[in-house]
C-alpha positions as CSV (number, residue, x, y, z in Angstrom):
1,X,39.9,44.0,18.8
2,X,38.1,45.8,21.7
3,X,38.1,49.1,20.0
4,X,35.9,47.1,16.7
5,X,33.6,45.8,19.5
6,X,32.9,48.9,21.2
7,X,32.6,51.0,17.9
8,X,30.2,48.0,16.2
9,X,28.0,48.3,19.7
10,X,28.1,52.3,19.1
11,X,27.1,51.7,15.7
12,X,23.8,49.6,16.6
13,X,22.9,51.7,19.6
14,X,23.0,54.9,17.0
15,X,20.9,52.8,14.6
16,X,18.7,51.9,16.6
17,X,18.0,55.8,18.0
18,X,17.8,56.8,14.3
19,X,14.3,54.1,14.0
20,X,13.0,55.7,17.0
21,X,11.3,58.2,14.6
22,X,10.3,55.2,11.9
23,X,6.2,55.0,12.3
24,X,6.2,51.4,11.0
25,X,6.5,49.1,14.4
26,X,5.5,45.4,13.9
27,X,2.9,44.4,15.5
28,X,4.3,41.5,17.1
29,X,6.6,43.6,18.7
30,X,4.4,45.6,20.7
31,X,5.5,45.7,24.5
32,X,5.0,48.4,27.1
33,X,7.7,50.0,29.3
34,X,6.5,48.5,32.6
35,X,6.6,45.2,30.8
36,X,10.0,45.2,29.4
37,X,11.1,46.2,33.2
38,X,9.9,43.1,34.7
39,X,11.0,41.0,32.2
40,X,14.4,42.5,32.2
41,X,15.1,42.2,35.6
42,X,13.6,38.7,35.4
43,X,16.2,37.6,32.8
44,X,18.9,39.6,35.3
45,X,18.2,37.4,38.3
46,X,17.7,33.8,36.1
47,X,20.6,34.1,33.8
48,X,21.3,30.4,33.5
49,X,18.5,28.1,32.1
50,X,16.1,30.8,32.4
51,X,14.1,29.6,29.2
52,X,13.7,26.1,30.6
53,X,12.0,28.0,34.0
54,X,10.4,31.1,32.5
55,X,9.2,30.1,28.7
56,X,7.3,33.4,28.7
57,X,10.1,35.7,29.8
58,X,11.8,34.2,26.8
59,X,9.7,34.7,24.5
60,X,9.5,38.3,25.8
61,X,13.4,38.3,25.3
62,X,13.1,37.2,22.1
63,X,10.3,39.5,21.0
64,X,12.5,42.7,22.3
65,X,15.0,41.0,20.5
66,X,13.6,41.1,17.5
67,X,12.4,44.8,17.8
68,X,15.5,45.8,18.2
69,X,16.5,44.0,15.3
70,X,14.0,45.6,13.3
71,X,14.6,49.2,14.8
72,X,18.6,49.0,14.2
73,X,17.7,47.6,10.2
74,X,15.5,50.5,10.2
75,X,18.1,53.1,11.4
76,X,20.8,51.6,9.2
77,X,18.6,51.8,6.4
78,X,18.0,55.5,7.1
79,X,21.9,56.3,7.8
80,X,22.2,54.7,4.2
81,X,19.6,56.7,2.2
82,X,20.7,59.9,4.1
83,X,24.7,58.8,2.9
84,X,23.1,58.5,-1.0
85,X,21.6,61.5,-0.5
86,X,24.5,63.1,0.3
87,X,26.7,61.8,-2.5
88,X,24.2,62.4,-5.1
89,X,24.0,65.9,-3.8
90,X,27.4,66.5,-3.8
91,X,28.0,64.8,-7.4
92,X,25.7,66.7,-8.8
93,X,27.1,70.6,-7.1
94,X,30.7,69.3,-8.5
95,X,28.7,69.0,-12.1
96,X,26.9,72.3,-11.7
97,X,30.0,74.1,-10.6
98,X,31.8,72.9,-13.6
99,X,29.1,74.2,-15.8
100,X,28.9,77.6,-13.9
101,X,30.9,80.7,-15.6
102,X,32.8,82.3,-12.7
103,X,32.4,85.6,-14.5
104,X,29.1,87.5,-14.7
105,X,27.3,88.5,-18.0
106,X,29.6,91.8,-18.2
107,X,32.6,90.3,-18.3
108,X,33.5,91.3,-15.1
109,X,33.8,89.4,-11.6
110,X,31.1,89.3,-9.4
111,X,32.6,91.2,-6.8
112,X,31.9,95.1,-6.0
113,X,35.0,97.5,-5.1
114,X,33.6,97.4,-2.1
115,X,34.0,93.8,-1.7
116,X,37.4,94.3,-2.8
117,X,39.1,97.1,-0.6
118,X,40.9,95.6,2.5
119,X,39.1,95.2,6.2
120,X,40.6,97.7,8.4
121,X,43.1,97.1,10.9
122,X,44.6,98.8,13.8
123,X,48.2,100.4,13.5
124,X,51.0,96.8,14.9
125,X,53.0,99.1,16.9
126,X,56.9,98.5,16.0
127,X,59.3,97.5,18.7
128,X,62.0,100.1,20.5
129,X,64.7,100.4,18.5
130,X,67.8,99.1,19.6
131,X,71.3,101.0,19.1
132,X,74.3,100.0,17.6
133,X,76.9,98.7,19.4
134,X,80.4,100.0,18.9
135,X,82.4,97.9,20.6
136,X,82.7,94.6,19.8
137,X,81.8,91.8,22.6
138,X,85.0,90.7,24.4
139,X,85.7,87.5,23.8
């Protein structure tokens, strides 16, 4: 059960790196670096009831919240396309090698005897020989 929790926070963290480069942020979501630290550590030392105290730090929360939301559809959206890219790519090599004569237009292959003759390789020396024994081992 852990191992499904860590992989689906893996997951989000990669989606949410793959809408970094999405140049469609909300509007509403707009909040500066300096900003987010304050109101992160402010939610850090307030844990409990902190809406009821800080309504503004709360509706920070929930603004990040949301961004992240919208940055982690984003970057699921892309990991998607880029999957259906890749299958209809790959569908669509198996159809054109199918299609594809594996002989060229002479009736020959497409390889040249040069192609064909073996890589050279260094002599495998062969081990001492050993002699023959003549007597048998005493048992």
């Amino acid at each position: 059960m852990f191992f499904l929790l860590r992989m689906a926070f893996w997951l989000c963290v990669v989606c949410v790196l793959l809408s970094v480069a999405s140049k469609s942020p909300s509007p509403d979501t707009q909040i500066d670096a300096s900003q987010a630290v304050t109101l992160a550590s402010a939610a850090v030392t307030d844990v409990r009831g902190f809406c009821e105290r800080q309504p503004d730090a709360c509706e920070a929360g929930g603004k990040v919240a949301v961004a992240l939301g919208h940055k982690a559809e984003a970057g699921a959206r892309t990991l998607f396309e880029f999957i259906a890219k890749f299958r209809e790519r790959t569908t669509s090599n198996e159809k054109s090698d199918s299609k594809a004569a594996p002989y060229s237009s002479a009736g020959k292959g497409t390889l040249t005897p040069a192609d064909m003759a073996p890589g050279w390789h260094a002599p495998v020396p062969l081990p001492p020989r050993r002699e023959a024994r003549t007597n048998p081992p005493a048992a």
